[in-house]
C-alpha positions, 0 to 999 in steps of 0.5 A, a space after each residue: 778684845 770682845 768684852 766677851 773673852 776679857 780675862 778675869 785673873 792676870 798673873 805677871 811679875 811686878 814691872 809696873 809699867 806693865 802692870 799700870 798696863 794691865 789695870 788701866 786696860 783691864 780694869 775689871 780683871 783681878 790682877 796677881 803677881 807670879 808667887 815664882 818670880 817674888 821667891 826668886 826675887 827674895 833668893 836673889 836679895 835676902 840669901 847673901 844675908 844669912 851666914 848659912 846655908 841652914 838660916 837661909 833654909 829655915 829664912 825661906 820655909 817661914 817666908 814660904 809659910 807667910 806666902 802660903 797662909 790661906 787664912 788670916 789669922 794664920 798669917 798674922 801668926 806667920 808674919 809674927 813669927 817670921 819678924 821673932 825668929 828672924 830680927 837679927 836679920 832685919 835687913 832680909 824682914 826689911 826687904 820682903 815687907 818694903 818690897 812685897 808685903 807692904 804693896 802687893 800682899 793682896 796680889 800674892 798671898 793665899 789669904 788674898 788670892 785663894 778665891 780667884 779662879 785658876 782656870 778658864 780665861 787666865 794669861 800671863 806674860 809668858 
């Protein structure tokens, strides 16, 4: 590729081979993970661990909320609520922090990922 038409934002899943791909070939380019394929990955993995459907509902929408947060403080408010109301599911806090928030928060979370451009030179691996 012409230094030219390089990309400056590439949004994949978390595959870390492709991954260690993208940021060893395009190592100037921001690199964020597709918040689609996270939530679905917390669908598939947490859901089975509330009782109800309702929990499960009530589980999302705060994850959804810590996602979302589009400045820090209030993702700090987010998170703390989202460990509050939901210790009796640890399991579920266990998986979105080890698995997502631990790693690669600032490849997904608003906070982290408001200011880079959606336009112009953007791929993904679809």
């Amino acid at each position: 590729m012409d230094n030219s038409v390089l990309p400056e934002v590439i949004i994949s899943v978390r595959e870390l081979a492709l991954m260690n791909a993208i940021d060893n070939t395009f190592s100037n380019t921001r690199h964020l993970l597709c918040r689609l394929h996270i939530n679905k990955n917390v669908l598939k993995k947490c859901k089975k661990m509330f009782e109800t459907k309702e929990k499960w509902d009530k589980f999302n929408t705060a994850w959804n909320y810590v996602v979302l947060s589009s400045i820090e403080e209030k993702y700090n408010d987010h998170l703390a609520t989202l460990h509050k109301d939901f210790s009796n599911n640890s399991e579920a806090i266990k998986y979105v922090t080890v698995s997502w928030l631990n790693s690669y928060q600032e490849k997904f979370i608003a906070v982290h990922t408001n200011m880079c451009m959606y336009f112009g030179n953007v791929t993904t691996i679809r």
